[in-house]
C-alpha positions in Angstrom: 19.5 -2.7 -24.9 16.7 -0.6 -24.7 13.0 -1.7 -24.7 10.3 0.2 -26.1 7.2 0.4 -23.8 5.4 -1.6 -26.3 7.4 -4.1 -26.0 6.9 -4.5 -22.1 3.6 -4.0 -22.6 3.4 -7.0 -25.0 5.5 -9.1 -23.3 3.5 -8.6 -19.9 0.3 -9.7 -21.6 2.0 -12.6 -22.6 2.5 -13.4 -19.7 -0.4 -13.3 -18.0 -1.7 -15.4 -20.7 0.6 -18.0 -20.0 -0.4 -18.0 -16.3 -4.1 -18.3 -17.1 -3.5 -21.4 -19.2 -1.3 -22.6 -16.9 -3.7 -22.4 -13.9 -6.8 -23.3 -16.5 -5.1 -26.6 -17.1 -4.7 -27.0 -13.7 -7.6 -26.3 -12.2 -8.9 -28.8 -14.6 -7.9 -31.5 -12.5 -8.2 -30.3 -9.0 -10.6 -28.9 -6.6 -13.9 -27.0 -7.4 -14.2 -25.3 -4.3 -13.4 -21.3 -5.0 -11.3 -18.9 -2.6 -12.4 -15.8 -2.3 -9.5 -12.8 -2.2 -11.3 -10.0 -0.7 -9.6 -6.6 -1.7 -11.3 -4.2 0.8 -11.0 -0.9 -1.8 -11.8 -0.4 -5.4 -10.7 -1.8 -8.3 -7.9 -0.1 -9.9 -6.2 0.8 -6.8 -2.8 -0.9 -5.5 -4.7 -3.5 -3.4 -6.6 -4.7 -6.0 -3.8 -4.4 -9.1 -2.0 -6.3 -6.7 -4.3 -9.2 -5.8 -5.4 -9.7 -9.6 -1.8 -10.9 -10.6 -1.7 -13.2 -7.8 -4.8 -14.8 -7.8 -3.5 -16.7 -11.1 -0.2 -18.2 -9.3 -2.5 -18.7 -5.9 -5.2 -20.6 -8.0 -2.7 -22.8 -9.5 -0.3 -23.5 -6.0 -3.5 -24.1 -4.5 -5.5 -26.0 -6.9 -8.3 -23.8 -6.5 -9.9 -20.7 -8.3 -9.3 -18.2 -6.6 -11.6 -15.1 -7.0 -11.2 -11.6 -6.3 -13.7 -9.9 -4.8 -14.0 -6.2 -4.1 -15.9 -5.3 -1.1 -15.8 -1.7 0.0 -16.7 0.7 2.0 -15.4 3.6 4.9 -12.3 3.2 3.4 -11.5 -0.7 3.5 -13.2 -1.1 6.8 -16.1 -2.9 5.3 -14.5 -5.5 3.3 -11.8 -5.9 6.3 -14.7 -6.5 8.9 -16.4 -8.9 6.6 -13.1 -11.2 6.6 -13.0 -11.0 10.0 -16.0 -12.9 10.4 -15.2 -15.5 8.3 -14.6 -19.3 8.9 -11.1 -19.6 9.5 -10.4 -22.3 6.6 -8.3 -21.0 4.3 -11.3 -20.1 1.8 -11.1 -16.5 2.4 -8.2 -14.5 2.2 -7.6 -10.9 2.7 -5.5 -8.4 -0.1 -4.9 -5.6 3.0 -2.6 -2.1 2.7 -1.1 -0.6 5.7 -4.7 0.9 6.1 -5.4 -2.1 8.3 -3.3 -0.8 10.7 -4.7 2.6 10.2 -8.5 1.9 10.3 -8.7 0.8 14.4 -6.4 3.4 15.7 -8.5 5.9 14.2 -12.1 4.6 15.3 -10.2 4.7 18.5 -9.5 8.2 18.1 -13.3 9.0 16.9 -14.4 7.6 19.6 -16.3 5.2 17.1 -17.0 1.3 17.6 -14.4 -0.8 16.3 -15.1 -2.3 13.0 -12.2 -5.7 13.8 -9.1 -5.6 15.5 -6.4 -6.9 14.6 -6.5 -10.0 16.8 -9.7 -10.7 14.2 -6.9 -12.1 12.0 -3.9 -14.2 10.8 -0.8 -12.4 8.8 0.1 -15.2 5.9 2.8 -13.0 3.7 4.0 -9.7 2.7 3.8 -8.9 -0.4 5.1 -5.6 -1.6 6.3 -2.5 0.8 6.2 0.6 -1.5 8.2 3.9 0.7 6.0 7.1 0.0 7.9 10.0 -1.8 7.3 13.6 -0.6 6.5 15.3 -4.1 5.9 19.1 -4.7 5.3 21.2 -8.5 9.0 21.5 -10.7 7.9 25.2 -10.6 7.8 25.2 -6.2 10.0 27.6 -4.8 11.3 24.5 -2.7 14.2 22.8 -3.7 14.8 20.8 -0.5 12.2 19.6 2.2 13.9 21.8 4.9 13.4 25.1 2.5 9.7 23.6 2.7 10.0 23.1 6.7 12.0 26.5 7.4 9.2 28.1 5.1 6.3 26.2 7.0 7.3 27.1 10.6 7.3 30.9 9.6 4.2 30.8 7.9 1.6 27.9 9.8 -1.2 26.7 7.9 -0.4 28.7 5.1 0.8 26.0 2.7 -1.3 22.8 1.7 -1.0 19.1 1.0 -3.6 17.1 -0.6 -4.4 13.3 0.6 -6.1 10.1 -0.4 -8.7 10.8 2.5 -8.9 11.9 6.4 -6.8 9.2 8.4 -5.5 7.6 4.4 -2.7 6.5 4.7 -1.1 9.6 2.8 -2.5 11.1 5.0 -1.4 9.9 7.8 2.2 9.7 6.3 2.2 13.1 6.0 0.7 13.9 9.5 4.2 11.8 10.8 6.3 13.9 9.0 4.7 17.4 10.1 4.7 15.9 13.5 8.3 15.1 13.6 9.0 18.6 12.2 6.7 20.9 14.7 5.6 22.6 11.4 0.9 23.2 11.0 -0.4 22.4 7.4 -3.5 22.9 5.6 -4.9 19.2 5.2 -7.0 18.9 1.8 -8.3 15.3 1.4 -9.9 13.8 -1.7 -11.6 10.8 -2.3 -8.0 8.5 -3.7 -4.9 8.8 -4.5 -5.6 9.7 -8.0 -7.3 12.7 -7.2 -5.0 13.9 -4.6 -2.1 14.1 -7.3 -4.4 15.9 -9.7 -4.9 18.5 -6.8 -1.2 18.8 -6.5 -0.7 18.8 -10.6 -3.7 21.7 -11.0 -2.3 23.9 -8.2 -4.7 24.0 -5.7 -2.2 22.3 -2.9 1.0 22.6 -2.5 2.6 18.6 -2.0 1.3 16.0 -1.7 3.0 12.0 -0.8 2.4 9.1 -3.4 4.2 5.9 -4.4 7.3 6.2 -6.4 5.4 4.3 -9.7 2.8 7.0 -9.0 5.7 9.9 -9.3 7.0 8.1 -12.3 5.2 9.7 -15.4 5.6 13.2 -13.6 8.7 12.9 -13.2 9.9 12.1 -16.3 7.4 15.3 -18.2 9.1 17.4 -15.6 6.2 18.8 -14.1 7.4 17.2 -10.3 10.3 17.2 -8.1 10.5 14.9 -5.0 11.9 16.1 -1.8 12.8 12.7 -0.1 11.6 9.3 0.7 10.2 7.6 4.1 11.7 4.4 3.3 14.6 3.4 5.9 17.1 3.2 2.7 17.3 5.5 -0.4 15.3 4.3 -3.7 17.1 2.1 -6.1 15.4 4.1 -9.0 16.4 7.8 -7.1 19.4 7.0 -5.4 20.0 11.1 -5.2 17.2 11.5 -2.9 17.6 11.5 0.6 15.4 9.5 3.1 13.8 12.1 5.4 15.9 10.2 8.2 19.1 11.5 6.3 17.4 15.1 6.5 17.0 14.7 10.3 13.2 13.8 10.7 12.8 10.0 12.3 9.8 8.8 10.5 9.8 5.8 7.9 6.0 4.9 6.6 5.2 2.6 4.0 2.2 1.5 1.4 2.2 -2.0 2.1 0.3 -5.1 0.9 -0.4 -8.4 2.6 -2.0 -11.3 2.6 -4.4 -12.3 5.6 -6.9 -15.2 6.5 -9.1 -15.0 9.5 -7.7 -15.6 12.9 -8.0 -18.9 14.1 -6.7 -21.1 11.2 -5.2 -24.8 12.0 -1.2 -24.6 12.5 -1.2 -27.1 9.4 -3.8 -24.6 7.1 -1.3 -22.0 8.1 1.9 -23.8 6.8 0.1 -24.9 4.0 -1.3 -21.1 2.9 2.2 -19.8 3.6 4.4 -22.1 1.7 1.2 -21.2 -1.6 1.7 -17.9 -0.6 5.5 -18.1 -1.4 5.5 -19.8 -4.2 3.4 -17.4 -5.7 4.5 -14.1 -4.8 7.7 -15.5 -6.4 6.1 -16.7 -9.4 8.3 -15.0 -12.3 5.5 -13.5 -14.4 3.6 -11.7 -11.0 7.4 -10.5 -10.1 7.1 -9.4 -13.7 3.8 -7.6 -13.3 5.0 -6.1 -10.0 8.4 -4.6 -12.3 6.1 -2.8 -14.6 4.0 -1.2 -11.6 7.4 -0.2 -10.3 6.3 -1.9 -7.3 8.9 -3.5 -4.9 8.3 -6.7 -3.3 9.0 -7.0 0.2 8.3 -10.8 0.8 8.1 -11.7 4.6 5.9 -14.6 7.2 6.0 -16.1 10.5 8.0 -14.1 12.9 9.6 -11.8 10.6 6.7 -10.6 9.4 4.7 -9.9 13.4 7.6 -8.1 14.0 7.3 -5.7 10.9 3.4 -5.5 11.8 3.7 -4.6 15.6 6.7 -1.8 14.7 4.4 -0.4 11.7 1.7 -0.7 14.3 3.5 1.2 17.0 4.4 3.9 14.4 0.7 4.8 13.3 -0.5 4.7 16.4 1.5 7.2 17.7 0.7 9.5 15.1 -2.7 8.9 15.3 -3.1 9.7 18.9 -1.4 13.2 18.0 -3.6 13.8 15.1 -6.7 12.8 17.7 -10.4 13.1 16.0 -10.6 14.1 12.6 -14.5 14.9 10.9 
């Protein structure tokens, strides 16, 4: 059976209604005291689309409100290094990206202070791990990413990609795979995501990497063609295209989103945020509202999720040091 956009649309903002009732009615009765979910970038963007939805399901697991608040600034460091100074009692909480990897390593690399470290905080849950797509013009010349790389190496810097900004991590994702390749591009950054695909859509670069949902609409209006993923498995929704492992490059980046509290929480604050944290990412209508973003959840804690952190650390680090300071 096929439904209509109009009908997911409807049915999503019903909802969403439903969970604001449900945590109105419940919030009624329990605590007054607020949490505040810092998203560290601007509204609109996957961070903060993300941490909306789950505020609802948080506020009622927890018996709190919960409010979003977007504080930004030098590209999520601002709003990162303000929750890193917080009390460490479960009133602030942290919607990060894989940026908060990205963000140390590269004052590092700058030579700049460091605005946190990591050790400033406490992983509670993974939410969502979204594989970039490598994604060039319908009309490119390219129809496979080693055309693109056989093409590259005989012509260095002559061919262009577009980012979300210097050390984004598009940017960065991008940087891996050039890196793994030994091929030079021209590196064109833009203020977001948004403007970066526009860039690729207008013709003044040549690829560009994005999110799958972000690929979507292109896709389908035929304007884009995608020349692999750097997910560790092929895409449910484009099982045809190839991981760039498959293609023989060893990379695997991600656009992912987690929830953090300052370090130093109480073991029994920590297995109380976790077990919320759960419960809500597994709430029915935000695994709803993720669907329509095309947005996969990746749901991991505890050890499972240090591990993921410390390899995706390792990773972007790496590349980092090889792309050294960036202006």
């Amino acid at each position: 059976m096929k439904i209509s956009l109009h009908s997911l649309r409807t049915l999503l903002t019903f909802c969403l209604a439903v969970m604001l009732l449900n945590s109105s009615n419940c919030l009624s009765q329990t605590s007054d005291k607020t949490v505040s979910l810092v998203v560290p970038l601007a509204p609109g963007g996957i961070a903060d689309i993300t941490a909306r939805p789950l505020s609802i399901p948080l506020s009622r697991e927890l018996g709190q409100t919960v409010i979003v608040e977007n504080k930004v600034g030098a590209g999520g460091a601002v709003g990162m290094a303000y929750v890193a100074k917080q009390k460490p009692d479960g009133n602030t909480l942290l919607m990060a990206l894989s940026s908060i990897l990205i963000i140390p390593e590269a004052e590092k690399a700058s030579g700049k202070p460091l605005s946190y470290s990591m050790a400033n905080f406490t992983p509670i849950a993974l939410v969502s791990a979204d594989p970039t797509v490598l994604i060039v013009r319908a009309d490119s010349p390219w129809k496979t990413l080693n055309d693109l790389i056989q093409d590259a190496k005989a012509n260095p810097n002559k061919f262009s990609y577009s980012s979300s900004g210097v050390y984004g991590t598009t940017h960065v994702a991008q940087a891996m795979l050039w890196q793994a390749a030994g091929v030079e591009m021209l590196h064109v950054p833009y203020s977001g995501g948004g403007p970066s695909m526009t860039a690729l859509l207008g013709g003044q670069v040549q690829m560009v990497a994005q999110a799958p949902g972000v690929a979507a609409a292109h896709l389908k209006a035929g304007t884009v063609r995608l020349l692999g993923t750097w997910g560790a498995e092929r895409l449910k929704a484009h099982p045809d295209l190839p991981t760039m492992k498959e293609q023989g490059y060893d990379v695997e980046f991600y656009i992912w989103s987690g929830l953090f509290a300052p370090a130093g929480l109480s073991s029994e604050k920590l297995a109380q945020l976790r077990k919320v944290a759960k419960n809500a990412i597994n709430d029915p209508a935000f695994l709803l509202t993720m669907t329509m973003m095309n947005t996969p959840i990746k749901y991991l804690e505890g050890a499972e999720l240090d591990k993921f952190i410390a390899q995706d650390q390792k990773r972007l680090a790496t590349v980092i040091k090889k792309m050294g300071k960036l202006e």
